[in-house]
N, C-alpha and C positions, 0 to 999 in steps of 0.2 A: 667337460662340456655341459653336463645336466647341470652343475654346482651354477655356471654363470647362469644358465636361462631360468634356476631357482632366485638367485639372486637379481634376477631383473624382473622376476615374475611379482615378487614378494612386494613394491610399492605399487604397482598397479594394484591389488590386492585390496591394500590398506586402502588408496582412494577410492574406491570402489562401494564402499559401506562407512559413511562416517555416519558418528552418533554423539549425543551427550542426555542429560537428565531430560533436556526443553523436546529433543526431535532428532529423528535417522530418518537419515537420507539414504536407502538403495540403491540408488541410483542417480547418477550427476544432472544437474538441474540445468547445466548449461551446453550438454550432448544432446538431448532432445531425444533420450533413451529411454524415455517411459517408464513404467514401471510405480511402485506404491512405496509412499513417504510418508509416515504417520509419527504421532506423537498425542499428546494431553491436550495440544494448544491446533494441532493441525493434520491433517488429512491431505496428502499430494497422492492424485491415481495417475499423471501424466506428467513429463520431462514441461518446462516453460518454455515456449516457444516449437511447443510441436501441436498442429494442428491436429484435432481429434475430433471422434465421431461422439465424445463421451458427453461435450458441452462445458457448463459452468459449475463449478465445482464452488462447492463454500463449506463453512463453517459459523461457530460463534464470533471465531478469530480472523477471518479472512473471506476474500472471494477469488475463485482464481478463475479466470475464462479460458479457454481453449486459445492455440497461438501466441504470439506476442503479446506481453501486455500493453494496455490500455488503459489505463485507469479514468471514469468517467469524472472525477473529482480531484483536483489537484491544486495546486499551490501555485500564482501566479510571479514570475522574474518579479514584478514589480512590489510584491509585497514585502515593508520593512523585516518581520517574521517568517524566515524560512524556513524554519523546524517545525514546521506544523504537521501532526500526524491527523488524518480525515480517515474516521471510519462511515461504511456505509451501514446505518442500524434501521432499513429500510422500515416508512419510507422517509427518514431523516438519515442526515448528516452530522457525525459529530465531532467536530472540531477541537483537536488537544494543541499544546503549546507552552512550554517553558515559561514560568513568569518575567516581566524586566523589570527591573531594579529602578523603583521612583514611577512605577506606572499605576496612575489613579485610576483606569480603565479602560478598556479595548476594543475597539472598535471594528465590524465582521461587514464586507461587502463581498457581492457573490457576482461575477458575470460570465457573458459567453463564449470572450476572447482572450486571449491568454494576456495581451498587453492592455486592457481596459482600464479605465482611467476612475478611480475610485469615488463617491459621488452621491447624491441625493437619491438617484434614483436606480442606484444600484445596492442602497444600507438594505443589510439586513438583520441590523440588529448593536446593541453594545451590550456588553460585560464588566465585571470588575475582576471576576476569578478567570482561571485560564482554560476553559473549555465554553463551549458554544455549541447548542444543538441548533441545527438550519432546518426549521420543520417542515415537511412535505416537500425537500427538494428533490427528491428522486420520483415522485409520484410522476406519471404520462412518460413519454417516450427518453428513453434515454439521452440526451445531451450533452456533451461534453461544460464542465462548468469550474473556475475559476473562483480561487477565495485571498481574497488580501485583507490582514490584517493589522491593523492600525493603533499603534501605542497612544493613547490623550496621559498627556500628566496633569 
């Protein structure tokens, strides 16, 4: 009887602590088990999605909020480029994104609503390379905010 409940005990075990060169994880991110997950790149002192007394937690490389996430900065359905990574490098936004093949230049509008119609009065800007800093969008109250990016050839 010990043999089986060693043999059943032993993959709990293993999940229980994963690791590689980038980051160890302690503890499962998606139990809400708390605990501290560090590495070169990041720092986790609480499980995602577990409500804490600790607050907002960041780094060079991230930010994480207490609870659920939310991210104030995000990629809207409408926009042609969905692979867009948005760091927050307060109090700007910096905008990364894959090149496309035959694009003369790109085109960065920023709004409030997730489906918002891309526009005069919502450009924030063009490029020719594939990043885009949005300066001073995080400055005043938090807002939830939208970015679609637009290929010109």
């Amino acid at each position: 009887m010990n043999k089986v409940f060693l043999l059943l005990l032993l993959p709990a075990l293993l999940l229980a602590q994963s690791s590689s060169e980038n980051f160890v994880l302690t503890k499962s991110v998606v139990s809400a088990g708390g605990g501290q997950a560090s590495s070169a790149n990041f720092n986790l002192e609480s499980a995602f999605g577990q409500p804490t007394p600790v607050g907002v937690q960041s780094s060079e490389n991230f930010t994480l909020f207490a609870g659920f996430l939310s991210p104030t900065l995000s990629v809207s359905p409408l926009s042609p480029i969905q692979q867009l990574v948005i760091r927050q490098a307060q109090p700007d936004a910096v905008l990364y994104w894959e090149e496309v093949l035959g694009a003369g230049s790109y085109s960065v509008h920023r709004g409030a609503t997730i489906n918002f119609s891309p526009g005069p009065e919502n450009f924030v800007g063009t490029v020719t390379g594939t990043s885009f800093t949005d300066t001073n969008v995080l400055l005043g109250p938090a807002i939830q905010q939208y970015y679609i990016v637009i290929v010109n050839r």
